[in-house]
C-alpha positions as a Markdown table, in Angstrom:
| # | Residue | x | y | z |
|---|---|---|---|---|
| 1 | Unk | -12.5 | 13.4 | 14.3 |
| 2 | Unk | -9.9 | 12.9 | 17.0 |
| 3 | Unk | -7.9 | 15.8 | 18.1 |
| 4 | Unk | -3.8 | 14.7 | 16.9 |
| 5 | Unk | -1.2 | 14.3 | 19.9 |
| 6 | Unk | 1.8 | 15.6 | 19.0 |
| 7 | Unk | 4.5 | 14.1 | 21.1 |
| 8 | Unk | 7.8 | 15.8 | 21.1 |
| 9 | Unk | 11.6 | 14.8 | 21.2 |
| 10 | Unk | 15.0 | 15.7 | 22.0 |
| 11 | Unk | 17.0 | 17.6 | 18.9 |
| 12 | Unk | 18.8 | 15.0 | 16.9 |
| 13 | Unk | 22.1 | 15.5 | 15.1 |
| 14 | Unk | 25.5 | 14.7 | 14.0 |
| 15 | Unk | 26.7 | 18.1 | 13.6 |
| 16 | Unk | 27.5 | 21.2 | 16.3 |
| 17 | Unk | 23.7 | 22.5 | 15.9 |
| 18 | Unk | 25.3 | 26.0 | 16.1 |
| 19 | Unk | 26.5 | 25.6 | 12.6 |
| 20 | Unk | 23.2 | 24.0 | 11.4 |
| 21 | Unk | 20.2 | 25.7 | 10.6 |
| 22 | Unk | 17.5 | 24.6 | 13.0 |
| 23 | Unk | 14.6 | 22.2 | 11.4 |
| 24 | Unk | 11.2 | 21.3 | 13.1 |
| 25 | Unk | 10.2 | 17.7 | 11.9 |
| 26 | Unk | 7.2 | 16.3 | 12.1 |
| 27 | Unk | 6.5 | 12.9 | 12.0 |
| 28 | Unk | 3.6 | 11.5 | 10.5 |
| 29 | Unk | 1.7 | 8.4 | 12.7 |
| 30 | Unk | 0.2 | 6.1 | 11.7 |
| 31 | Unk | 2.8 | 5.6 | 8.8 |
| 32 | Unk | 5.1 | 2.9 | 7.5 |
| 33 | Unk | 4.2 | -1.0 | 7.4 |
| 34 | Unk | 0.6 | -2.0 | 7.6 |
| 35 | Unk | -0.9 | -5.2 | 9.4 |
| 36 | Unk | -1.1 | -6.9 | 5.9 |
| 37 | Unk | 2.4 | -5.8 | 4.8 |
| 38 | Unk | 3.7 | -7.0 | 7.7 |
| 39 | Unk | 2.0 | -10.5 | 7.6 |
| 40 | Unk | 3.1 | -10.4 | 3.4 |
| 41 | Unk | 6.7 | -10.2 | 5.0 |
| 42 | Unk | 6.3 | -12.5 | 7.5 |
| 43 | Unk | 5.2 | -15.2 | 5.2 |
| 44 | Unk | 8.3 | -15.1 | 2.9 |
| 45 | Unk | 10.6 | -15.0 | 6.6 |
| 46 | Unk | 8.5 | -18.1 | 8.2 |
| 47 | Unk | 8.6 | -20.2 | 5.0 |
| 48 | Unk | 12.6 | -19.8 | 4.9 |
| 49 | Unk | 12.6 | -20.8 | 8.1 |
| 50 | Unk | 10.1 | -23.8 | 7.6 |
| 51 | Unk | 11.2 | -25.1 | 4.6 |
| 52 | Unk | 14.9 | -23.4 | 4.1 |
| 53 | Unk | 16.1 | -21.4 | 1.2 |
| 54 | Unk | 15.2 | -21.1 | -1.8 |
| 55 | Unk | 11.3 | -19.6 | -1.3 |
| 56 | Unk | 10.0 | -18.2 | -4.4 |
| 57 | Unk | 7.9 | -15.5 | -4.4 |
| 58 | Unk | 5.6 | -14.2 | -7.9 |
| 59 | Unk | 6.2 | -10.5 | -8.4 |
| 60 | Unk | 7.3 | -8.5 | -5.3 |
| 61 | Unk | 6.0 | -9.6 | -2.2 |
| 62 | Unk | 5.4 | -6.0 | -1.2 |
| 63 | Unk | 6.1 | -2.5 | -3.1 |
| 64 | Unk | 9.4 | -1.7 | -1.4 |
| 65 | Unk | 13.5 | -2.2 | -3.5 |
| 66 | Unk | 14.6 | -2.7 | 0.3 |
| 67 | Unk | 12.3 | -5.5 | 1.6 |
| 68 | Unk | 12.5 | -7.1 | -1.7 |
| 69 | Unk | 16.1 | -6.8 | -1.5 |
| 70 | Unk | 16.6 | -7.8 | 2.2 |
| 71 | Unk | 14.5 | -11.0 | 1.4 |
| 72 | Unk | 16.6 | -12.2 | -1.5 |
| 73 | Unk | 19.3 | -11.9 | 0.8 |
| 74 | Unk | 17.5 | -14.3 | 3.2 |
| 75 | Unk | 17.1 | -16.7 | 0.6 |
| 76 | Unk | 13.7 | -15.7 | -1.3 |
| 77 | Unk | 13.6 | -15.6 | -5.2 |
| 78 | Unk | 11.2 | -13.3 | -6.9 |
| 79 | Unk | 9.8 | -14.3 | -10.3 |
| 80 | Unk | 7.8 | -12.8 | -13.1 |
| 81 | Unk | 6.1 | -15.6 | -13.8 |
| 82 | Unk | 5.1 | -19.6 | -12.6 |
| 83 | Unk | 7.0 | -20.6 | -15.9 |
| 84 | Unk | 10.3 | -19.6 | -13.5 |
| 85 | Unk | 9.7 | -21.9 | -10.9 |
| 86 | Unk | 11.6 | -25.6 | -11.0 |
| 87 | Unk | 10.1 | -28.6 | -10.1 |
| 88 | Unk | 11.8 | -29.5 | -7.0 |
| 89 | Unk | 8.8 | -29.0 | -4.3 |
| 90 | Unk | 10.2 | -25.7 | -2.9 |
| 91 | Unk | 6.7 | -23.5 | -1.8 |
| 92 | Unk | 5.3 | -20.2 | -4.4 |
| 93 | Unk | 4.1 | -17.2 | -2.4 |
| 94 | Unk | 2.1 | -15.2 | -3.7 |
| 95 | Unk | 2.1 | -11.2 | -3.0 |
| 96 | Unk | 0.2 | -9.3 | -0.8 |
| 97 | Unk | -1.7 | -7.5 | -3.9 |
| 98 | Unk | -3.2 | -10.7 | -4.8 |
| 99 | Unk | -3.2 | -12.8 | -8.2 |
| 100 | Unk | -6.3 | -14.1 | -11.0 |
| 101 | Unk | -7.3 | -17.2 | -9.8 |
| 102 | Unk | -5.6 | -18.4 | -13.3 |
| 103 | Unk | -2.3 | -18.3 | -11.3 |
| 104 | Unk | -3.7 | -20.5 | -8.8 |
| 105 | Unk | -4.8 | -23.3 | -10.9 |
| 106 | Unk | -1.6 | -23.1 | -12.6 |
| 107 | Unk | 0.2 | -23.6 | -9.4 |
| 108 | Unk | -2.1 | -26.5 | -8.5 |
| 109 | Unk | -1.3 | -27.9 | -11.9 |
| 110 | Unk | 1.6 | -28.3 | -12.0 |
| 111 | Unk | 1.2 | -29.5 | -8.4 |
| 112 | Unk | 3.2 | -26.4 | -6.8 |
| 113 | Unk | 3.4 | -26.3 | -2.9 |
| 114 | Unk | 1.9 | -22.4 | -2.9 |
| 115 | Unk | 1.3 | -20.2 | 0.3 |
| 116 | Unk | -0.7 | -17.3 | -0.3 |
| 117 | Unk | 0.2 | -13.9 | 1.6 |
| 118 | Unk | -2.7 | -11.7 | -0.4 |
| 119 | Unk | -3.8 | -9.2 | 2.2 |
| 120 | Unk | -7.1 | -10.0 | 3.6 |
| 121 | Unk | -8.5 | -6.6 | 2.8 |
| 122 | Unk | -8.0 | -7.7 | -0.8 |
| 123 | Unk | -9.3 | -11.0 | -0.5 |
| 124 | Unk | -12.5 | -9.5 | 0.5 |
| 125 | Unk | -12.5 | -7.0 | -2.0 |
| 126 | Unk | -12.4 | -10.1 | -4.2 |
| 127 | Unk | -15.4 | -12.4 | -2.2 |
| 128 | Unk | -17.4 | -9.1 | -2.8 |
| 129 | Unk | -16.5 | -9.2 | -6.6 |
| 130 | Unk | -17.6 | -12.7 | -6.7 |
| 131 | Unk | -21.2 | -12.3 | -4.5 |
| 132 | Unk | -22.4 | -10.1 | -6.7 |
| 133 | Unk | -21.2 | -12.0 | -10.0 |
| 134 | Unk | -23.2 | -14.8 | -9.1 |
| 135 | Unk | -26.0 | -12.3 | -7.9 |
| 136 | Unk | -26.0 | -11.5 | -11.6 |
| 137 | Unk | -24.6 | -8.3 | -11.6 |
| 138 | Unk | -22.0 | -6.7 | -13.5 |
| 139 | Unk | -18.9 | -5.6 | -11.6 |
| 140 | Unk | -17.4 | -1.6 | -11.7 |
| 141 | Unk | -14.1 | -1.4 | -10.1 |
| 142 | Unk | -12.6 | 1.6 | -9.4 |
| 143 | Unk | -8.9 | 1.3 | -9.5 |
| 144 | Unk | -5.4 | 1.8 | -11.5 |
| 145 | Unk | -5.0 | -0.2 | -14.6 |
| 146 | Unk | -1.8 | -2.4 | -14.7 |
| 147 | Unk | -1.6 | -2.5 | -10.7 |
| 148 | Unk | -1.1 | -5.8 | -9.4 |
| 149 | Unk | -4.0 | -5.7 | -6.6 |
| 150 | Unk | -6.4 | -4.5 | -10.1 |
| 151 | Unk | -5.2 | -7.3 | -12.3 |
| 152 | Unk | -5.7 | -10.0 | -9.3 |
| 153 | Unk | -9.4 | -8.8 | -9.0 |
| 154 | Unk | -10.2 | -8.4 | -12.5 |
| 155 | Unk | -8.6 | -11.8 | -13.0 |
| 156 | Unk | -11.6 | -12.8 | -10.0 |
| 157 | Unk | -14.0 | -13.3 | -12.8 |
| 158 | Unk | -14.3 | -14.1 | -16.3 |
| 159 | Unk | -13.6 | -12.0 | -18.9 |
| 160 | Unk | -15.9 | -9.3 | -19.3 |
| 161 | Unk | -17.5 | -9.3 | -16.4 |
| 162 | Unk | -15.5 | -6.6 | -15.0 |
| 163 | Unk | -15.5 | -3.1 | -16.4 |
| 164 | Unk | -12.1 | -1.1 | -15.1 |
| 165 | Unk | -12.8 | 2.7 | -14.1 |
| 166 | Unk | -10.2 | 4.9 | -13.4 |
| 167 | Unk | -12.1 | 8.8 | -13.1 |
| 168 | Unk | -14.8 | 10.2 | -13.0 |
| 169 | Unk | -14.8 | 10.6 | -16.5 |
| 170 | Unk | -14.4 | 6.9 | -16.9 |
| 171 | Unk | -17.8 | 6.6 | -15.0 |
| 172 | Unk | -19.5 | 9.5 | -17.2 |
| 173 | Unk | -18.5 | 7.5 | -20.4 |
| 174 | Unk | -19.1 | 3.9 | -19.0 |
| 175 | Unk | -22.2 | 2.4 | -20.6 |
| 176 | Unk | -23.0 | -1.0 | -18.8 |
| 177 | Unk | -24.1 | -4.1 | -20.6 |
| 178 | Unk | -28.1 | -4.0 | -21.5 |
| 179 | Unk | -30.4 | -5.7 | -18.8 |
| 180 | Unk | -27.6 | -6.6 | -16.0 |
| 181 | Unk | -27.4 | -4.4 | -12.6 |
| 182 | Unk | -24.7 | -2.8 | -11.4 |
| 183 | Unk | -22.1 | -2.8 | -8.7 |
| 184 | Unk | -19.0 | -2.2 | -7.4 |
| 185 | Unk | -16.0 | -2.4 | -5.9 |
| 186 | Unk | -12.7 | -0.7 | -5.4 |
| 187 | Unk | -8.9 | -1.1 | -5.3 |
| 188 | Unk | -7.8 | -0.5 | -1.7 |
| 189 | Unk | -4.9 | 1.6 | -1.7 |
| 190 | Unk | -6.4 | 4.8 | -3.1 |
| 191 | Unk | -7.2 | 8.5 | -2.3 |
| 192 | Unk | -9.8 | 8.6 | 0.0 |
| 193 | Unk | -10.8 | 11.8 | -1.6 |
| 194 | Unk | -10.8 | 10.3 | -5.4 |
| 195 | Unk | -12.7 | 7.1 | -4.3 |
| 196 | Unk | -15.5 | 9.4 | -2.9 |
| 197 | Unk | -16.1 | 11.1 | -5.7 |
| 198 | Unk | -15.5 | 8.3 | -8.0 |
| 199 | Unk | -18.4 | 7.0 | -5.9 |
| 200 | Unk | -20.9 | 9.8 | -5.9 |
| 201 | Unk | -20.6 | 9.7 | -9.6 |
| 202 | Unk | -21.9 | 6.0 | -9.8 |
| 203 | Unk | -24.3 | 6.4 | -7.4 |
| 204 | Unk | -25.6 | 9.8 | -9.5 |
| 205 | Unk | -25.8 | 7.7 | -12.6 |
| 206 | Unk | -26.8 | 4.6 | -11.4 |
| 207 | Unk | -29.2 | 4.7 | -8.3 |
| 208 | Unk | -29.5 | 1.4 | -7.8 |
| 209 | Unk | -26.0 | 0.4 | -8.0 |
| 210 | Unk | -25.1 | -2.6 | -5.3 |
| 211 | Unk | -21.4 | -1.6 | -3.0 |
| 212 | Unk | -20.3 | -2.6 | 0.1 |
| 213 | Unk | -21.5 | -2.4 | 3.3 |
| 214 | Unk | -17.9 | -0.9 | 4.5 |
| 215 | Unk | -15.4 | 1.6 | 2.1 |
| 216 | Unk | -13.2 | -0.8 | 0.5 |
| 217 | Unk | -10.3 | 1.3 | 1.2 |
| 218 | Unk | -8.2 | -0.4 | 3.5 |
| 219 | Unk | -8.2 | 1.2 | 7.1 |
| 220 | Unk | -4.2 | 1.6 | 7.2 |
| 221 | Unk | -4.7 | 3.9 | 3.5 |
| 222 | Unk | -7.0 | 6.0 | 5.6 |
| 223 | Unk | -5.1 | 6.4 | 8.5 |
| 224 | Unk | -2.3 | 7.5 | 6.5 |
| 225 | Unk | -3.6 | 10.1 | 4.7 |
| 226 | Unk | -5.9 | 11.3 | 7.6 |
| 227 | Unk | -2.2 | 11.9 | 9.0 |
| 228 | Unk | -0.5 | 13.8 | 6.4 |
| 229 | Unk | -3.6 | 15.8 | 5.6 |
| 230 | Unk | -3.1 | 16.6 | 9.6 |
| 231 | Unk | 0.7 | 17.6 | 9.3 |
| 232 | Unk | 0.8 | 19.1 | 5.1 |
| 233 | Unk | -0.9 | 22.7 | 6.6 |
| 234 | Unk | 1.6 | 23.1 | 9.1 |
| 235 | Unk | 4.5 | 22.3 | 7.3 |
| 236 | Unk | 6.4 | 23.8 | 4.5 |
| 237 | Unk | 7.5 | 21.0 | 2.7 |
| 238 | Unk | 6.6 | 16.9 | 3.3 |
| 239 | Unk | 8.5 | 13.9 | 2.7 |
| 240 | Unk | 6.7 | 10.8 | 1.8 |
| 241 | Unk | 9.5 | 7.3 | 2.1 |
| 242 | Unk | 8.0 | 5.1 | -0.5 |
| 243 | Unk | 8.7 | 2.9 | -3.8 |
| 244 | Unk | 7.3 | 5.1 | -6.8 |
| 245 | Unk | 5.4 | 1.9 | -7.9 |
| 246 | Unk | 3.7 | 1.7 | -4.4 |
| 247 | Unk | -0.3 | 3.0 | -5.0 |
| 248 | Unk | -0.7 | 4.0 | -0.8 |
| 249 | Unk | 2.7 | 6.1 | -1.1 |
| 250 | Unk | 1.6 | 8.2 | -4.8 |
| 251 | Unk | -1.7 | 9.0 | -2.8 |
| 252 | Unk | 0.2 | 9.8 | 0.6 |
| 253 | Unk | 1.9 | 12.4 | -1.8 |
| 254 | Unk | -0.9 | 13.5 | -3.3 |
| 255 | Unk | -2.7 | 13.7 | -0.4 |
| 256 | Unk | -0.3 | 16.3 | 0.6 |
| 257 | Unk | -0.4 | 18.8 | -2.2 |
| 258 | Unk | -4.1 | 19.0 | -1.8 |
| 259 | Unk | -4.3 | 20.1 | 1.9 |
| 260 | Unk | -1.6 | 22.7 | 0.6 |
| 261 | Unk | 2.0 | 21.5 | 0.9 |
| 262 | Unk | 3.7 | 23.4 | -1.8 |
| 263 | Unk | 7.0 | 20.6 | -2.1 |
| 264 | Unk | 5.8 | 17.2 | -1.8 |
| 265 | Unk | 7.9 | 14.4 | -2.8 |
| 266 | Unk | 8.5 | 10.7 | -2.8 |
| 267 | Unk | 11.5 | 9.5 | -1.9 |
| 268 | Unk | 13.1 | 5.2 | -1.4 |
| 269 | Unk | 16.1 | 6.3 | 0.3 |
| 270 | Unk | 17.8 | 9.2 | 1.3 |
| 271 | Unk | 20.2 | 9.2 | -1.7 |
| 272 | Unk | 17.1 | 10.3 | -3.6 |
| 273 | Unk | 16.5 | 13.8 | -1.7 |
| 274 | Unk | 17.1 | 16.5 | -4.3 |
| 275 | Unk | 18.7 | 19.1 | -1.6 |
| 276 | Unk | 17.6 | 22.2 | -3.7 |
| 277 | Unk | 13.6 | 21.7 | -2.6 |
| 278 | Unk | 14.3 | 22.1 | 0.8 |
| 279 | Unk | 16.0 | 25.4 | 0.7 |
| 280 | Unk | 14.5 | 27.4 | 3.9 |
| 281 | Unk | 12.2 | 25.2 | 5.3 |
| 282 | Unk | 11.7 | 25.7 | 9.2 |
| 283 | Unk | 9.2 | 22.7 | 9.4 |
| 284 | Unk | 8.9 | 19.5 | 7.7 |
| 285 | Unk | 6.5 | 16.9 | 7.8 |
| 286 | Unk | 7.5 | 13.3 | 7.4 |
| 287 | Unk | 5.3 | 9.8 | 6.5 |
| 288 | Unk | 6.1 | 6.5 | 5.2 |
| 289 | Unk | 4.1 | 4.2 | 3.1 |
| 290 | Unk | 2.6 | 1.0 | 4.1 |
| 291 | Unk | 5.3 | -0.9 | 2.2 |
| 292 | Unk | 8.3 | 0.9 | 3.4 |
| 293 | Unk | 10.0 | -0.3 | 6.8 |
| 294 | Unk | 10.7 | 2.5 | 9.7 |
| 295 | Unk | 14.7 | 1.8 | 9.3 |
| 296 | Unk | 14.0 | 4.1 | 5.9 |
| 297 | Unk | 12.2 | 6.8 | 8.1 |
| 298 | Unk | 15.6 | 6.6 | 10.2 |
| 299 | Unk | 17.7 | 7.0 | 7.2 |
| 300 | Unk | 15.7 | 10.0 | 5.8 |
| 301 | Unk | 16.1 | 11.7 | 9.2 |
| 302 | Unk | 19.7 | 10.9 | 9.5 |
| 303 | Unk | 20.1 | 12.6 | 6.7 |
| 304 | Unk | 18.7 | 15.6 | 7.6 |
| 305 | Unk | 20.2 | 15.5 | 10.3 |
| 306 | Unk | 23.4 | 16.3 | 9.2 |
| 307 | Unk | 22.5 | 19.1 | 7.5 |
| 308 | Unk | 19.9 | 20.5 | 9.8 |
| 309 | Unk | 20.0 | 20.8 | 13.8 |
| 310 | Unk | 16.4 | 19.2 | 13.9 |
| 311 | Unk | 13.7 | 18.7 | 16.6 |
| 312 | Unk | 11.6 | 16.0 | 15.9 |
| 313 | Unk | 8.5 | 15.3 | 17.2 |
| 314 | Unk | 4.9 | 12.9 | 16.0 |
| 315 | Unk | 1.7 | 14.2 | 15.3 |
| 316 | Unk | -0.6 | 11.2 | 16.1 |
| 317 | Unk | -4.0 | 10.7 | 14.8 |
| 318 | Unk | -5.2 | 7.5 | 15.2 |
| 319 | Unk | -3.5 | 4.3 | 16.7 |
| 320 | Unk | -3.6 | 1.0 | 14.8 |
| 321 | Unk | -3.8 | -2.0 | 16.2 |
| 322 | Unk | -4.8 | -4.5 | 13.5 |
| 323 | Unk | -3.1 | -7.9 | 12.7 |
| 324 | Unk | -3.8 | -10.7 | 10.4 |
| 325 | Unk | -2.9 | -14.2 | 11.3 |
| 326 | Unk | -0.3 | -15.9 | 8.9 |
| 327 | Unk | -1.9 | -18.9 | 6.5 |
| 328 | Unk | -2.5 | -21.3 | 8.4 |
| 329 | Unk | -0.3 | -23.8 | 6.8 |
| 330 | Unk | 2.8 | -21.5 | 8.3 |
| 331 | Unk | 1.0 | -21.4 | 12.0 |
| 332 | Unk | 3.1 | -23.1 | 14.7 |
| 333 | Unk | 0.2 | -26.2 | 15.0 |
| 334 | Unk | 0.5 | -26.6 | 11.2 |
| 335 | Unk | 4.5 | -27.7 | 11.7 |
């Protein structure tokens, strides 16, 4: 593995720093919004644009309070359900976790304009799903029950045809259905660490189980805990800016108690910080995840800021340069 740059910067603060006590930040990159979060966000913006307000979106477009609040500002309107939605020809969007394909044909239906914003990391996770469905094979997935991205690939294939594990005791107990082969798939924003062992345990039980060719863990959930498990040894406490509903960001948190962070905590703005955890600290570590815009990393350090006299600097470990086109019925040749 690459070496990580750490590049430094001037001491920030709002205070005389010879009244603060000094702080050593480091910042965690890559962190914050991902190339399929971004495009998620940039749907709901280019279809206010295109077709003007209102936009409604199914669910939360992303796991954030402050994008989902900063687009119903712009004009979007988030629903629970299709049953929300009028009938007066304004588009659906569907989130960047994905949806059953029951959604879909209810939307085409009822004859809804819809625009899908499902990350394309997902949508493969759900082509894979459905190859080996037709090869025959019954389908493991390794993820969280109740998330959205696990209810939009379960909801790939008929009932019963997918069997939900969540541990590696789920795997030990799993008995698959008599005479059909095996595979598997798995939910993309989760430990790197708990997917690896999750698959050795299939693969110890069941040889010949199929999987894909690549980890199904998205590249930008890797890249961010390859970060904080960089910065959580040299640091004694780790702040990770995220919604506590967002997968990537429980994981980033996670991620950092196991590589020895003794206070890791996840935060959605800086009015959460409990003050009392970060009694003494010299050095912290910060991240974002892939949901949560870089204005929130501002706020978090502004706020330590005024407490601290800090000197901030990023420890890099990989750069990203990954982008996903928008659908192309919201590409400029499409107007």
């Amino acid at each position: 593995m690459t070496e990580p740059a750490m590049t430094a910067k001037s001491p920030v603060g709002t205070a005389p720093v010879e009244t603060l006590p000094p702080l050593e930040i480091l910042l965690c990159s890559p962190r914050g919004f991902c190339a399929g979060v971004t495009r998620a966000i940039d749907v709901v913006e280019t279809a206010l644009r295109r077709f003007g307000p209102p936009v409604y979106v199914r669910h939360e477009i992303v796991h954030n309070r402050f994008v989902v609040e900063s687009l119903k500002a712009k004009g979007a309107v988030f629903v629970k359900d299709l049953h929300e939605v009028p009938d007066t020809g304004a588009p659906v969007i569907f989130s960047a976790h994905g949806v059953p394909k029951t959604v879909g044909e209810a939307a085409g239906g009822r004859h809804l304009l819809t625009l899908d914003a499902t990350c394309p990391l997902v949508t493969k996770v759900h082509r894979e799903a459905e190859i080996h469905f037709k090869r025959g094979r019954h389908v493991v997935l390794v993820g969280h029950a109740g998330h959205p991205e696990v209810i939009g690939t379960m909801g790939q294939l008929p009932d019963g045809a997918v069997t939900l594990v969540e541990t590696v005791e789920d795997i030990e107990a799993f008995e698959p259905p008599a005479g059909k082969d095996l595979a598997f798939v798995t939910q993309t924003t989760l430990s790197v660490d708990d997917t690896r062992d999750a698959i050795a345990a299939l693969k110890r039980r069941f040889p010949a189980v199929a999987g894909p060719h690549i980890e199904d863990i998205c590249y930008a959930t890797t890249n961010r805990q390859e970060a904080v498990k960089q910065v959580a040894p040299m640091v004694d406490a780790l702040v990770v800016v995220g919604a506590p509903n967002s997968s990537n960001s429980q994981r980033l948190r996670e991620a950092a108690e196991r590589a020895g962070c003794k206070v890791a905590v996840l935060v959605q703005r800086a009015d959460e910080i409990d003050w009392s955890r970060f009694e003494g600290i010299a050095r912290l570590g910060l991240t974002a995840g892939a949901s949560a815009p870089e204005v929130l990393v501002e706020e978090i350090l502004a706020a330590f800021a005024e407490r601290y006299a800090i000197t901030v600097s990023t420890v890099t470990t990989v750069k990203e340069d990954m982008f996903f086109p928008l659908p192309r019925e919201l590409r400029p040749d499409a107007a």
